[in-house]
PyMOL Python script that loads the backbone (N, CA, C, O; Angstrom):
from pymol import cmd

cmd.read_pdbstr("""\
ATOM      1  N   UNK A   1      51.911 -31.137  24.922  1.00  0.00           N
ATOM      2  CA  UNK A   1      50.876 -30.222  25.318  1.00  0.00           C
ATOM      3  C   UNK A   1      49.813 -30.204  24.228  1.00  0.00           C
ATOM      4  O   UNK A   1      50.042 -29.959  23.044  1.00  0.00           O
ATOM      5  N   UNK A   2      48.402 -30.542  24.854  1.00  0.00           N
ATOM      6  CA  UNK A   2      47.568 -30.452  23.665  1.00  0.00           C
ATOM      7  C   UNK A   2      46.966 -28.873  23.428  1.00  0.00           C
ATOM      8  O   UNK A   2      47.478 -27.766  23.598  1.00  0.00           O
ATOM      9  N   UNK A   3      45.871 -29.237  23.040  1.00  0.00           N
ATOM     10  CA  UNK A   3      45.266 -27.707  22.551  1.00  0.00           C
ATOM     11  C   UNK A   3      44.005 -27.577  24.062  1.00  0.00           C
ATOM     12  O   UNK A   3      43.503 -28.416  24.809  1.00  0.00           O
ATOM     13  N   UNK A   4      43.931 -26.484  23.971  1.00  0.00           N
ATOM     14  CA  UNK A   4      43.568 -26.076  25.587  1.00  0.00           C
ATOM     15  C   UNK A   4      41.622 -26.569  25.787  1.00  0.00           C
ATOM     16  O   UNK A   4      41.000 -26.586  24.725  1.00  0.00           O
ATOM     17  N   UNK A   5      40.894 -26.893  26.968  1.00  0.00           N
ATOM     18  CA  UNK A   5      39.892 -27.582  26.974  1.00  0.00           C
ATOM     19  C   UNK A   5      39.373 -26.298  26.378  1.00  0.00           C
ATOM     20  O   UNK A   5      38.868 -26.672  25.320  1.00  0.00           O
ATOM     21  N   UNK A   6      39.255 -25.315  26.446  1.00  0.00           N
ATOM     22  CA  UNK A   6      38.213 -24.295  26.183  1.00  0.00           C
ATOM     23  C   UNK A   6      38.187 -24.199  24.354  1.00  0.00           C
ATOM     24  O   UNK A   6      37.208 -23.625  23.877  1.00  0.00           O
ATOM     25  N   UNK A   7      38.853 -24.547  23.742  1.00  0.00           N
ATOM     26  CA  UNK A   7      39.126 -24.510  22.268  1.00  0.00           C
ATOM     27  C   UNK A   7      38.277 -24.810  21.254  1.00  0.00           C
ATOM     28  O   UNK A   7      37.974 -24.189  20.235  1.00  0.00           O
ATOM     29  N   UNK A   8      37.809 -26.267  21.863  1.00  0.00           N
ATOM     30  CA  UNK A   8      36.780 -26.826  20.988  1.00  0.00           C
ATOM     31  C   UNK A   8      35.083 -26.121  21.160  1.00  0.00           C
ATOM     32  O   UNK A   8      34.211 -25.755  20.371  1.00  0.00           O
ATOM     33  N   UNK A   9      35.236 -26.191  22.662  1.00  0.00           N
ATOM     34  CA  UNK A   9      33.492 -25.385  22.589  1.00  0.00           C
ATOM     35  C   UNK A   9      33.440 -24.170  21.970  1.00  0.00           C
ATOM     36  O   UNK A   9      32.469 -23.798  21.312  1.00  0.00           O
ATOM     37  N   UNK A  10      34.638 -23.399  22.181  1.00  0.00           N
ATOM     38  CA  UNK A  10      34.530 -21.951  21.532  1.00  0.00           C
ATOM     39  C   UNK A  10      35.002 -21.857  19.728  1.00  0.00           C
ATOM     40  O   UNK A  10      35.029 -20.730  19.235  1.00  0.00           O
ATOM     41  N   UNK A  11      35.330 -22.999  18.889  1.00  0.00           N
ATOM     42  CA  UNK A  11      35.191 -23.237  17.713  1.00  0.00           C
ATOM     43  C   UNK A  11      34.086 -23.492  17.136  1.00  0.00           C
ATOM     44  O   UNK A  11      33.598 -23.000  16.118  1.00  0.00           O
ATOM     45  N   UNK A  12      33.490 -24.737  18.224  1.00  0.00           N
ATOM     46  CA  UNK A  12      31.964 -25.091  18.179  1.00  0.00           C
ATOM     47  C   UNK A  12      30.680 -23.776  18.224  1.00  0.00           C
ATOM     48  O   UNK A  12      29.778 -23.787  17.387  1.00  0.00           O
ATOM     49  N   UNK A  13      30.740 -22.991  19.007  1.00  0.00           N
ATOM     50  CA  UNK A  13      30.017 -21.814  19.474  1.00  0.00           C
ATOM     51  C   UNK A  13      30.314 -20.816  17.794  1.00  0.00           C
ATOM     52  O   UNK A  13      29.399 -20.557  17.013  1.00  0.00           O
ATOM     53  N   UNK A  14      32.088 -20.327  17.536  1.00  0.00           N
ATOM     54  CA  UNK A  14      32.132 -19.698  16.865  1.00  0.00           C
ATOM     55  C   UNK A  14      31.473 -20.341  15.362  1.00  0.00           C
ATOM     56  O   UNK A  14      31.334 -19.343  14.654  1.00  0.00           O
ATOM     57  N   UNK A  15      31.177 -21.127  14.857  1.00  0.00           N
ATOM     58  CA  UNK A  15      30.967 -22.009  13.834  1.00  0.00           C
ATOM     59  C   UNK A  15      29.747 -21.625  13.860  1.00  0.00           C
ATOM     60  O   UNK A  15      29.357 -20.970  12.893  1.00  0.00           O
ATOM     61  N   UNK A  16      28.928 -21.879  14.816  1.00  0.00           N
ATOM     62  CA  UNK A  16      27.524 -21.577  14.799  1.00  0.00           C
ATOM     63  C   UNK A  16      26.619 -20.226  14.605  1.00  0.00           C
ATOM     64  O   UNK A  16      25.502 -19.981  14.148  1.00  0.00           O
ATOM     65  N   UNK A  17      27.929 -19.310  15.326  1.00  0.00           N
ATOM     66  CA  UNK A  17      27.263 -17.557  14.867  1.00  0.00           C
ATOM     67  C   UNK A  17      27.764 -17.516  14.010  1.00  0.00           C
ATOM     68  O   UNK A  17      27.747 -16.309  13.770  1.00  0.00           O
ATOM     69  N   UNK A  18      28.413 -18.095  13.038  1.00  0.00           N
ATOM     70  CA  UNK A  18      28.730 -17.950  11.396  1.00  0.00           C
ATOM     71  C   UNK A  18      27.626 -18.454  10.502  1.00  0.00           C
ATOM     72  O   UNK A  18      27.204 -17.906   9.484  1.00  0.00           O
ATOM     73  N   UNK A  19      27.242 -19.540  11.023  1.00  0.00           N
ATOM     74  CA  UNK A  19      26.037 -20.081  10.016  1.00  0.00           C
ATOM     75  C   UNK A  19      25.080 -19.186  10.200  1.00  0.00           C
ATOM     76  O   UNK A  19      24.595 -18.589   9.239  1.00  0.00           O
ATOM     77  N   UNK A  20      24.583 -18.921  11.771  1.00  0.00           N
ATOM     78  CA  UNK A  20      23.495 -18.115  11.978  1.00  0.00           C
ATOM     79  C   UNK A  20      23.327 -16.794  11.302  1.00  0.00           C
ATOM     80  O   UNK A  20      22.279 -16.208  11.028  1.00  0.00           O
ATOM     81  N   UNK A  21      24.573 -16.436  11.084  1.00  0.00           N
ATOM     82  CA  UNK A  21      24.713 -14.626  10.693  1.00  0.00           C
ATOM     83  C   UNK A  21      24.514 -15.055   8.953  1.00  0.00           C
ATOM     84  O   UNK A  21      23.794 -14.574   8.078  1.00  0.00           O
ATOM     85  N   UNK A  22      25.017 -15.622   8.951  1.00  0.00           N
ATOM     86  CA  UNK A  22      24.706 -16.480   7.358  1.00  0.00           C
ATOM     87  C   UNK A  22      23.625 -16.421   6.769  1.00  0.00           C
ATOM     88  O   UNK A  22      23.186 -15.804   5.798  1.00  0.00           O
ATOM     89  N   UNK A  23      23.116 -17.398   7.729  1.00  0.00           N
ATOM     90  CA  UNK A  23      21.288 -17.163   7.536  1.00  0.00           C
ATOM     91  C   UNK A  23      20.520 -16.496   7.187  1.00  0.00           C
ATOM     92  O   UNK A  23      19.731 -16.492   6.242  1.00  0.00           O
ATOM     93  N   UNK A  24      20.915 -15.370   8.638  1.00  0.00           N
ATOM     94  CA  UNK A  24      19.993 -14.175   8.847  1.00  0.00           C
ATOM     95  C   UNK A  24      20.337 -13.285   7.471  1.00  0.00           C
ATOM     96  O   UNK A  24      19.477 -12.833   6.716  1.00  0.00           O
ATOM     97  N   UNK A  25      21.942 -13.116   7.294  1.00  0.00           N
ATOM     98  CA  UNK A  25      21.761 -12.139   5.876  1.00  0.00           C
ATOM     99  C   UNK A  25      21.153 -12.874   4.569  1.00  0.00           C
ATOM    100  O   UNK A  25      20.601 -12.285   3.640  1.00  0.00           O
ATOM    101  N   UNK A  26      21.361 -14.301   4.671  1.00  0.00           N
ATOM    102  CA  UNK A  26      20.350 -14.349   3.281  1.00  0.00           C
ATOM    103  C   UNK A  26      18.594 -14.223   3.740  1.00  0.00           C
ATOM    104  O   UNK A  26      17.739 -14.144   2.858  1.00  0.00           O
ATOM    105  N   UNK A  27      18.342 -14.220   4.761  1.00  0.00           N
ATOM    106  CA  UNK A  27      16.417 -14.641   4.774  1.00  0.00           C
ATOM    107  C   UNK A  27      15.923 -13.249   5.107  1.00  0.00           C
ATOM    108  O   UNK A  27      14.716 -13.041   4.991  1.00  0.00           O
ATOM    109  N   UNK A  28      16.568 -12.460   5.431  1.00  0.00           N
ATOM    110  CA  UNK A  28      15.843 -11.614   6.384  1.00  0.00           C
ATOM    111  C   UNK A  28      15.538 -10.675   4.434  1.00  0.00           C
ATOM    112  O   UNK A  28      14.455 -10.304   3.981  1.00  0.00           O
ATOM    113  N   UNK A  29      16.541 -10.602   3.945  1.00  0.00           N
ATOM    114  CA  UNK A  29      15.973  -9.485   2.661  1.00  0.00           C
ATOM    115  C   UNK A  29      15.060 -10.584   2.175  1.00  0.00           C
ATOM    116  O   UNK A  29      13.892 -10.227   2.021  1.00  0.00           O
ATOM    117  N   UNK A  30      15.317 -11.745   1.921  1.00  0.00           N
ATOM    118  CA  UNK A  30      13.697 -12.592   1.421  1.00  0.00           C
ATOM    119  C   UNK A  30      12.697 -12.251   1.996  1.00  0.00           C
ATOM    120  O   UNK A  30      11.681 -12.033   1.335  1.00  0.00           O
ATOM    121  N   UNK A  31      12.699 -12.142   3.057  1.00  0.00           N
ATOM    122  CA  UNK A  31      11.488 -12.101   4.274  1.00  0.00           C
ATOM    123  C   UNK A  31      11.053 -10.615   3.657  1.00  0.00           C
ATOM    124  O   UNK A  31      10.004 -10.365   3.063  1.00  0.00           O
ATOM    125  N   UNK A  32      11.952  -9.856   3.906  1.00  0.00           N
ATOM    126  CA  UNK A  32      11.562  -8.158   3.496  1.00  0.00           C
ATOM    127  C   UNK A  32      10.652  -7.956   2.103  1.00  0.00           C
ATOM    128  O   UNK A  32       9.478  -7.683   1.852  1.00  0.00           O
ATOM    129  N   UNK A  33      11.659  -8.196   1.476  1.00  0.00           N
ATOM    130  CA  UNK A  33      10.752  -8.388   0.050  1.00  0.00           C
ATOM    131  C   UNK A  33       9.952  -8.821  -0.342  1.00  0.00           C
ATOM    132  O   UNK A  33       9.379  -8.379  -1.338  1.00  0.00           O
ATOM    133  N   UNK A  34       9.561  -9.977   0.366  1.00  0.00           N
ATOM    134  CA  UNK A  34       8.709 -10.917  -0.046  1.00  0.00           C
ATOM    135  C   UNK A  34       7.401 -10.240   0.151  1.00  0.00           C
ATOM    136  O   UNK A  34       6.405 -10.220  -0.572  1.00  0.00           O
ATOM    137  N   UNK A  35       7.801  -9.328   2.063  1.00  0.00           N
ATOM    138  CA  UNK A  35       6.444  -8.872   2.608  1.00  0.00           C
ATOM    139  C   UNK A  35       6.287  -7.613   1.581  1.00  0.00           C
ATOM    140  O   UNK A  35       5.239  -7.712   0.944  1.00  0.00           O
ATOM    141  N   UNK A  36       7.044  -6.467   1.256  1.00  0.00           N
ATOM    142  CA  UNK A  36       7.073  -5.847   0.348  1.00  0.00           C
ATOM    143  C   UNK A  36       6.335  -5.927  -0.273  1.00  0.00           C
ATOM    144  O   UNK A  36       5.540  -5.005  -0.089  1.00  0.00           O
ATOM    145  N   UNK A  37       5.924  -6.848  -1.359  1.00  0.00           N
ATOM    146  CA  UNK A  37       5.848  -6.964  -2.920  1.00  0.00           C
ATOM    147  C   UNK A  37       4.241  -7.628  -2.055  1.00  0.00           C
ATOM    148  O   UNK A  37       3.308  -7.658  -2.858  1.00  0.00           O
ATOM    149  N   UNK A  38       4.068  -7.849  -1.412  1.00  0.00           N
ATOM    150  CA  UNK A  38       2.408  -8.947  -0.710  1.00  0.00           C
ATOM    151  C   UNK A  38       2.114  -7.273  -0.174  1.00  0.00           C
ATOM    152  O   UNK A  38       1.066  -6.833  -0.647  1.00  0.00           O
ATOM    153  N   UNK A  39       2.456  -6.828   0.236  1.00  0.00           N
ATOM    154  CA  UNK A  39       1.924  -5.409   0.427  1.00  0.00           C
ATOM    155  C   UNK A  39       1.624  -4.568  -0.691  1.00  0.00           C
ATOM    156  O   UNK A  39       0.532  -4.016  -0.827  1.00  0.00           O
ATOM    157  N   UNK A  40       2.656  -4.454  -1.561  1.00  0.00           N
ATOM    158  CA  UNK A  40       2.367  -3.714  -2.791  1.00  0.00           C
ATOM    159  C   UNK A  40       0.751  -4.164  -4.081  1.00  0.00           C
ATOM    160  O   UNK A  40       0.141  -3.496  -4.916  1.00  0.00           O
ATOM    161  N   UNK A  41       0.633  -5.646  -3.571  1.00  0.00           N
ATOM    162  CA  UNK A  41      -0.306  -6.617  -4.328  1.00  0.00           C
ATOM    163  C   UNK A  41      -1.393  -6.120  -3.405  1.00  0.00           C
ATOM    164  O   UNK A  41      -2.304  -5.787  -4.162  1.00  0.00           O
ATOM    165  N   UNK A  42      -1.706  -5.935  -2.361  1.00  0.00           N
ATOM    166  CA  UNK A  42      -2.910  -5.884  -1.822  1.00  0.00           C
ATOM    167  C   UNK A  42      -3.354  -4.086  -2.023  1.00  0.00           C
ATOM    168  O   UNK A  42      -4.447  -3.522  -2.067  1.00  0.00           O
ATOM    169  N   UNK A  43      -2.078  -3.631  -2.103  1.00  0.00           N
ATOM    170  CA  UNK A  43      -2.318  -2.032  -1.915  1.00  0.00           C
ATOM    171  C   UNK A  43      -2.827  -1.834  -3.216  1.00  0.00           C
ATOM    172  O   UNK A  43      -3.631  -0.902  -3.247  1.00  0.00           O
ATOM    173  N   UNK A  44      -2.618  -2.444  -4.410  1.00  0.00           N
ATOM    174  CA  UNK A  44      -2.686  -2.234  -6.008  1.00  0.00           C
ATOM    175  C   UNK A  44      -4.806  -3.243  -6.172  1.00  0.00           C
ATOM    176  O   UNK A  44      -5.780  -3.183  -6.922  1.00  0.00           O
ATOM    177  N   UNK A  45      -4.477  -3.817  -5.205  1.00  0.00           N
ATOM    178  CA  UNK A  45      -6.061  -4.595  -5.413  1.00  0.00           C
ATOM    179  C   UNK A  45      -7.037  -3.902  -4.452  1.00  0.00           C
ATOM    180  O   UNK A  45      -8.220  -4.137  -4.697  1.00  0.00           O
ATOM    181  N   UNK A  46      -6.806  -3.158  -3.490  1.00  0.00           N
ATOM    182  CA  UNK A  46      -7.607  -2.394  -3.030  1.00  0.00           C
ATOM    183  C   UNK A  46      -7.840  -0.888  -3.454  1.00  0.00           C
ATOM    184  O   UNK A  46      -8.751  -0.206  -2.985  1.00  0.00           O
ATOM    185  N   UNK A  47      -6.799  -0.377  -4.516  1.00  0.00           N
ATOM    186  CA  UNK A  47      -6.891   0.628  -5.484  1.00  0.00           C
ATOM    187  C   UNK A  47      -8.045   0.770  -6.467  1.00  0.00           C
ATOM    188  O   UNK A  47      -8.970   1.549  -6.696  1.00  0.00           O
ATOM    189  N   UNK A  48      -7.377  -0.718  -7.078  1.00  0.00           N
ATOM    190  CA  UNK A  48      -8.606  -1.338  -8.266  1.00  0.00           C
ATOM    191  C   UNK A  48      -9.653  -1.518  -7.876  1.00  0.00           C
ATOM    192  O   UNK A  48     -10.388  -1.412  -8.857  1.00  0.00           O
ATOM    193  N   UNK A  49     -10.495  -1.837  -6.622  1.00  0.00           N
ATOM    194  CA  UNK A  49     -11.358  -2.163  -6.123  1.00  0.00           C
ATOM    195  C   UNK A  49     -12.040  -0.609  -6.055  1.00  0.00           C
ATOM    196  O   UNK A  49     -13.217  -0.368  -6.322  1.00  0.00           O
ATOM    197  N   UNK A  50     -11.224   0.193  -5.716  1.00  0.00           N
ATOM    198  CA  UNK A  50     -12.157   1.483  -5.077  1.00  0.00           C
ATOM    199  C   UNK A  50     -12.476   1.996  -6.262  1.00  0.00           C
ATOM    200  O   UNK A  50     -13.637   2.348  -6.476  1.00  0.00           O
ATOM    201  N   UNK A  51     -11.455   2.123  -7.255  1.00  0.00           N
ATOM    202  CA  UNK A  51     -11.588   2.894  -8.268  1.00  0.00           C
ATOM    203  C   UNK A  51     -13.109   2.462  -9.207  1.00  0.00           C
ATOM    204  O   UNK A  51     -13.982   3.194  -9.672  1.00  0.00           O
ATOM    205  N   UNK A  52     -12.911   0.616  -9.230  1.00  0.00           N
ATOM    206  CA  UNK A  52     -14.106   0.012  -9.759  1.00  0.00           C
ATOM    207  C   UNK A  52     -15.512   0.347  -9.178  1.00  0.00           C
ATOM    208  O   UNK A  52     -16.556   0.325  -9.830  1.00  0.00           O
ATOM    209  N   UNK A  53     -15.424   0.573  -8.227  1.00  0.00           N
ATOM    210  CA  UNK A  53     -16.702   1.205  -7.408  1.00  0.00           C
ATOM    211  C   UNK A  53     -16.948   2.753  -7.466  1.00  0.00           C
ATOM    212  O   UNK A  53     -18.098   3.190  -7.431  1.00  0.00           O
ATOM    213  N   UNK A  54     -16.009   3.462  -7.542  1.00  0.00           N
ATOM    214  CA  UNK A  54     -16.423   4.819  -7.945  1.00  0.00           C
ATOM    215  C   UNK A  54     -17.197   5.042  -9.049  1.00  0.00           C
ATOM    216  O   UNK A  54     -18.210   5.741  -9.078  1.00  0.00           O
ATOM    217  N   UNK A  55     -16.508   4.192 -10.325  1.00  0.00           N
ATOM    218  CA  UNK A  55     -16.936   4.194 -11.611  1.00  0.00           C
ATOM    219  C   UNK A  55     -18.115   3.589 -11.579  1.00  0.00           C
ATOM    220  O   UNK A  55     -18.741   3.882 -12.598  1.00  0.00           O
ATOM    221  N   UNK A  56     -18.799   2.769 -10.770  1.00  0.00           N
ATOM    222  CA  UNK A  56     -19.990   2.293 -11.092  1.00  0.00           C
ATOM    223  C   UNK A  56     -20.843   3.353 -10.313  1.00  0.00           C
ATOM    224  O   UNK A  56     -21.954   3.716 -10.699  1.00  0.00           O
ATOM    225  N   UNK A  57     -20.525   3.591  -9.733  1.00  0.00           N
ATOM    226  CA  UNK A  57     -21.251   4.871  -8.673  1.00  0.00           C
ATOM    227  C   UNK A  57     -21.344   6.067  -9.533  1.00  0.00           C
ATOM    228  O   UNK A  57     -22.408   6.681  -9.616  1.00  0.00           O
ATOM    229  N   UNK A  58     -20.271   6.437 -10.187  1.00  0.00           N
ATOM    230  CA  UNK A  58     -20.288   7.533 -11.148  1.00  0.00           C
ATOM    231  C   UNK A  58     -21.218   7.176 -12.329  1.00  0.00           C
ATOM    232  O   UNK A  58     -21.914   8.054 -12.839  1.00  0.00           O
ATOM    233  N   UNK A  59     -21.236   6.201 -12.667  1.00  0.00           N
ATOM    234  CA  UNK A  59     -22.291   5.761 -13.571  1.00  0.00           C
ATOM    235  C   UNK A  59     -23.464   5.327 -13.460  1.00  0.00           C
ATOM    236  O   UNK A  59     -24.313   5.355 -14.351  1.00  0.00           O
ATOM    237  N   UNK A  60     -23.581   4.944 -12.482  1.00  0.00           N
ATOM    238  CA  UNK A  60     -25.246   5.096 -11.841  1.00  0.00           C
ATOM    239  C   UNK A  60     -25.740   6.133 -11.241  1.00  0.00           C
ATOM    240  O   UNK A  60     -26.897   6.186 -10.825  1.00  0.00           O
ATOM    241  N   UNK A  61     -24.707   7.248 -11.128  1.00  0.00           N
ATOM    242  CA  UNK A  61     -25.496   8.432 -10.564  1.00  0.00           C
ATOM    243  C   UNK A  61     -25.208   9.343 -12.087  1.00  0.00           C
ATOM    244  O   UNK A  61     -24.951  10.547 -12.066  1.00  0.00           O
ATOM    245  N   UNK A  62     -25.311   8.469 -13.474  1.00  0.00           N
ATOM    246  CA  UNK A  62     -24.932   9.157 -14.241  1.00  0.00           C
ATOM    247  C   UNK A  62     -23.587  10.893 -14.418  1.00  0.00           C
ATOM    248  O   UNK A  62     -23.643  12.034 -14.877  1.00  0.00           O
ATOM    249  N   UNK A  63     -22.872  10.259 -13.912  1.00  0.00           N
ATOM    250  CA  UNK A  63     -21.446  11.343 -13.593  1.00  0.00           C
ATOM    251  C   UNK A  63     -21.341  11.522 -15.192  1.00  0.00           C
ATOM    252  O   UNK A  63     -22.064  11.198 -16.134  1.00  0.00           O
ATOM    253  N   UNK A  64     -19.825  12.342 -15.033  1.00  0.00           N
ATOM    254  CA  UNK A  64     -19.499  12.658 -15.877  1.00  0.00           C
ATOM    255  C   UNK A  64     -18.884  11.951 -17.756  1.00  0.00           C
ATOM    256  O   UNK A  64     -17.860  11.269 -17.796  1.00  0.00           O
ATOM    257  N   UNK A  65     -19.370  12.141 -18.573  1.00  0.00           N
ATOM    258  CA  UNK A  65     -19.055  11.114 -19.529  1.00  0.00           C
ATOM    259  C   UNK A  65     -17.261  11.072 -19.934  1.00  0.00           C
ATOM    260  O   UNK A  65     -16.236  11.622 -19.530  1.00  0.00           O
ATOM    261  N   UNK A  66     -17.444  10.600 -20.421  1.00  0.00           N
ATOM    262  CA  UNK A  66     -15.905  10.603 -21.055  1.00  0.00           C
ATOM    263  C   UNK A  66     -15.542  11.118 -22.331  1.00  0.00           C
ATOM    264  O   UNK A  66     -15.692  10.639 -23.455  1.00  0.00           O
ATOM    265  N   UNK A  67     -14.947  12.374 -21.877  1.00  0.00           N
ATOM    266  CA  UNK A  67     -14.085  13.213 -22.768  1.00  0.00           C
ATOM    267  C   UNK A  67     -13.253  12.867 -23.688  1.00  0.00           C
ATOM    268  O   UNK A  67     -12.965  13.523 -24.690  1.00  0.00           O
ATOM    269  N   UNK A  68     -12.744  11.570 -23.295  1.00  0.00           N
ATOM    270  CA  UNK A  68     -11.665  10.982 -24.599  1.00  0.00           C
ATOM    271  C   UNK A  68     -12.714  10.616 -25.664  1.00  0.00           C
ATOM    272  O   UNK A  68     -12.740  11.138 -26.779  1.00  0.00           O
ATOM    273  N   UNK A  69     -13.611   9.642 -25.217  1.00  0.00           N
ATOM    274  CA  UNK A  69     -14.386   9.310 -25.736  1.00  0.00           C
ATOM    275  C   UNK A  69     -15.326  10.260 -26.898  1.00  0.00           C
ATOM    276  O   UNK A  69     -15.734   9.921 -28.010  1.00  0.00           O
ATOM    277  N   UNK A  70     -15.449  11.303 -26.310  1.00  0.00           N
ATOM    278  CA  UNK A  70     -16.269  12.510 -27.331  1.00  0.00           C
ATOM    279  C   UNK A  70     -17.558  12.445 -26.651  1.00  0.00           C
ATOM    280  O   UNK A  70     -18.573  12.459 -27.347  1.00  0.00           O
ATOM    281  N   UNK A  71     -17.645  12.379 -25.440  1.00  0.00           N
ATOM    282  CA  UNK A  71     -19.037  11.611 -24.435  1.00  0.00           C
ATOM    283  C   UNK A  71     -19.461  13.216 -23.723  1.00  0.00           C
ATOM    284  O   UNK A  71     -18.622  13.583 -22.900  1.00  0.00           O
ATOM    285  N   UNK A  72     -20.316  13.928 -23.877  1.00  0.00           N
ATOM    286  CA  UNK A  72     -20.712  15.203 -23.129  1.00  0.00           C
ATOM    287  C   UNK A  72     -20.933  14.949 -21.774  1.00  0.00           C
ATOM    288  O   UNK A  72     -21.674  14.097 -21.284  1.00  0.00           O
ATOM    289  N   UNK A  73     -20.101  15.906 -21.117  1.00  0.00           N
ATOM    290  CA  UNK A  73     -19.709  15.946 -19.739  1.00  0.00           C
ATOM    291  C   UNK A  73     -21.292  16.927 -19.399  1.00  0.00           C
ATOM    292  O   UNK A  73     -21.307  18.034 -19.938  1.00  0.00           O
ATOM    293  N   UNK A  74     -22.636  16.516 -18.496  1.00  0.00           N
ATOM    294  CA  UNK A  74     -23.268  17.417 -18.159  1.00  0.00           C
ATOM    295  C   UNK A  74     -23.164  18.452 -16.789  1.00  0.00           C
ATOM    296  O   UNK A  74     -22.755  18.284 -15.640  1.00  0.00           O
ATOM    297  N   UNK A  75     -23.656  19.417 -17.408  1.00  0.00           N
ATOM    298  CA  UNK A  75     -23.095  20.700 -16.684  1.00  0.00           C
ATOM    299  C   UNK A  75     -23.235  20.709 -15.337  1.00  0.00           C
ATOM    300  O   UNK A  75     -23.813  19.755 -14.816  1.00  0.00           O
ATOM    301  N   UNK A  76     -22.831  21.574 -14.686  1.00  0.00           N
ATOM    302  CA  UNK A  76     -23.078  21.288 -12.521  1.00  0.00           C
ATOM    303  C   UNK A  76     -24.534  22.028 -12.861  1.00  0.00           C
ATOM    304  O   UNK A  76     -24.752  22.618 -13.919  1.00  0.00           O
ATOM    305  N   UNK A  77     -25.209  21.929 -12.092  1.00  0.00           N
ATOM    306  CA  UNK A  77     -26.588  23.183 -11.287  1.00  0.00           C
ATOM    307  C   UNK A  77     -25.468  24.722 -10.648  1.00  0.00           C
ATOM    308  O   UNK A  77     -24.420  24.900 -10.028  1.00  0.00           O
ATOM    309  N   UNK A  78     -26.220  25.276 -11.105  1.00  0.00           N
ATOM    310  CA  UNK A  78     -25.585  26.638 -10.903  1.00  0.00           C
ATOM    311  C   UNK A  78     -26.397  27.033  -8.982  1.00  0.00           C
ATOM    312  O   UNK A  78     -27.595  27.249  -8.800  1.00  0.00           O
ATOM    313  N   UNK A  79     -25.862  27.025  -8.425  1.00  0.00           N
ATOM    314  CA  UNK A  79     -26.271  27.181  -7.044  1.00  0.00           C
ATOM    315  C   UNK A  79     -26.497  28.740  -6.848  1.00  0.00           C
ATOM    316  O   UNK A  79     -25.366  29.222  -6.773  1.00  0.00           O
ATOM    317  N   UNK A  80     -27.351  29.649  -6.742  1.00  0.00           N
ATOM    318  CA  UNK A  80     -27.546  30.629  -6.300  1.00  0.00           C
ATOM    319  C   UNK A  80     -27.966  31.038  -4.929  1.00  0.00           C
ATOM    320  O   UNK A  80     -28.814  30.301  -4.427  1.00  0.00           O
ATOM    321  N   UNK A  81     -27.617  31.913  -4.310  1.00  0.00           N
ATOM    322  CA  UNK A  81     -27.851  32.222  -2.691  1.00  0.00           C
ATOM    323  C   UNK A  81     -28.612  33.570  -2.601  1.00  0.00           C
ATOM    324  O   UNK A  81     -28.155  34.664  -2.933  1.00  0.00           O
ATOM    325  N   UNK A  82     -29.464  33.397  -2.254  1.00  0.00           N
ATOM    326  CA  UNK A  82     -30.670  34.229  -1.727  1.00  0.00           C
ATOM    327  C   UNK A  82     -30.952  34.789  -0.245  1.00  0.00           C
ATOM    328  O   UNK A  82     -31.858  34.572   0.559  1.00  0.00           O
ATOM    329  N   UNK A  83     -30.070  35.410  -0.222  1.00  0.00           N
ATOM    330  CA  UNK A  83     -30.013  35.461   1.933  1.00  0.00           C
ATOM    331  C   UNK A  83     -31.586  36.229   2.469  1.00  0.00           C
ATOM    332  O   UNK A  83     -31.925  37.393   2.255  1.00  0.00           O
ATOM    333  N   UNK A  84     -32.161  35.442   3.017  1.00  0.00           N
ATOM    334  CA  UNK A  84     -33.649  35.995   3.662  1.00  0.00           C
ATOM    335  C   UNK A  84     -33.396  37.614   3.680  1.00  0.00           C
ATOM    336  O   UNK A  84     -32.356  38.258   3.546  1.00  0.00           O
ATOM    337  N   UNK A  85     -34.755  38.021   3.897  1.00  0.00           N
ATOM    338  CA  UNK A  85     -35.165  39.359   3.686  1.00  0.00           C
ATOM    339  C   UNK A  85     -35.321  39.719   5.506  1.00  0.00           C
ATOM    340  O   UNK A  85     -36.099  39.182   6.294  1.00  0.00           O
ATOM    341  N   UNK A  86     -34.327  40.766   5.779  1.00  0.00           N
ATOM    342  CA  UNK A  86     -34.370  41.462   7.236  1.00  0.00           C
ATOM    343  C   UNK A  86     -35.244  42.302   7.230  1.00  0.00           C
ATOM    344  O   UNK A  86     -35.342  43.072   6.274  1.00  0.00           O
ATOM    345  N   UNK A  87     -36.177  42.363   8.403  1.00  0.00           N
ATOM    346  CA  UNK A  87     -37.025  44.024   8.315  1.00  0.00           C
ATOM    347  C   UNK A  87     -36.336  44.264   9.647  1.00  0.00           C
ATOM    348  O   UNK A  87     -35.955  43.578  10.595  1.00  0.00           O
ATOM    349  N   UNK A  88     -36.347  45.747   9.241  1.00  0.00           N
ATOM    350  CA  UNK A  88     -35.563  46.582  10.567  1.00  0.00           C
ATOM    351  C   UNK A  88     -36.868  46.793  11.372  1.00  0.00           C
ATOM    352  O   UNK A  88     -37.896  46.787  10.696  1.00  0.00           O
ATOM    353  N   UNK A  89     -37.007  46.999  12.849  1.00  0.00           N
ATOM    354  CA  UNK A  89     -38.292  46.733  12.953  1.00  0.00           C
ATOM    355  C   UNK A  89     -38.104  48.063  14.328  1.00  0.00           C
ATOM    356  O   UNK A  89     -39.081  48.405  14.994  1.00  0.00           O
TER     357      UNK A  89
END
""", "prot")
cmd.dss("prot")
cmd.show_as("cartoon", "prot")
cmd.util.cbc("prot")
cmd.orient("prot")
């Protein structure tokens, strides 16, 4: 008596969701991380980017100086409110 016809395809089959599962647990955290860290790089260069543009904006609209520096911060405009004059009539 040999070994039964169904034996070999279902060794064959089982062999294959072993490699596959194989696979998938090594690539899929590559894949993750990989996108991760390409996300974290673009999120950190579009930081730098804004921040670099504030500062030139702050400095061409002459903003505030720098305090570490010993640089005088100039003062706000003092906004006063004057509410129109009612005549009772």
């Amino acid at each position: 008596m040999g070994t039964p016809s169904w034996a070999i395809p279902v060794g064959v089959l089982a062999g294959l969701c072993v490699i596959c599962l194989a696979f998938v647990w090594w690539f899929i955290p590559r894949l993750y991380t990989r996108g991760m860290q390409a996300d974290m790089n673009r999120f950190a260069a579009e930081k730098a980017e804004r921040e670099r543009r504030a500062a030139s904006l702050q400095e061409a609209n002459g903003g505030p100086g720098d305090l570490e520096a010993g640089l005088a911060v100039p003062a706000k405009p003092v906004f006063k409110y004057t509410p129109p004059a009612y005549t009772a009539y």
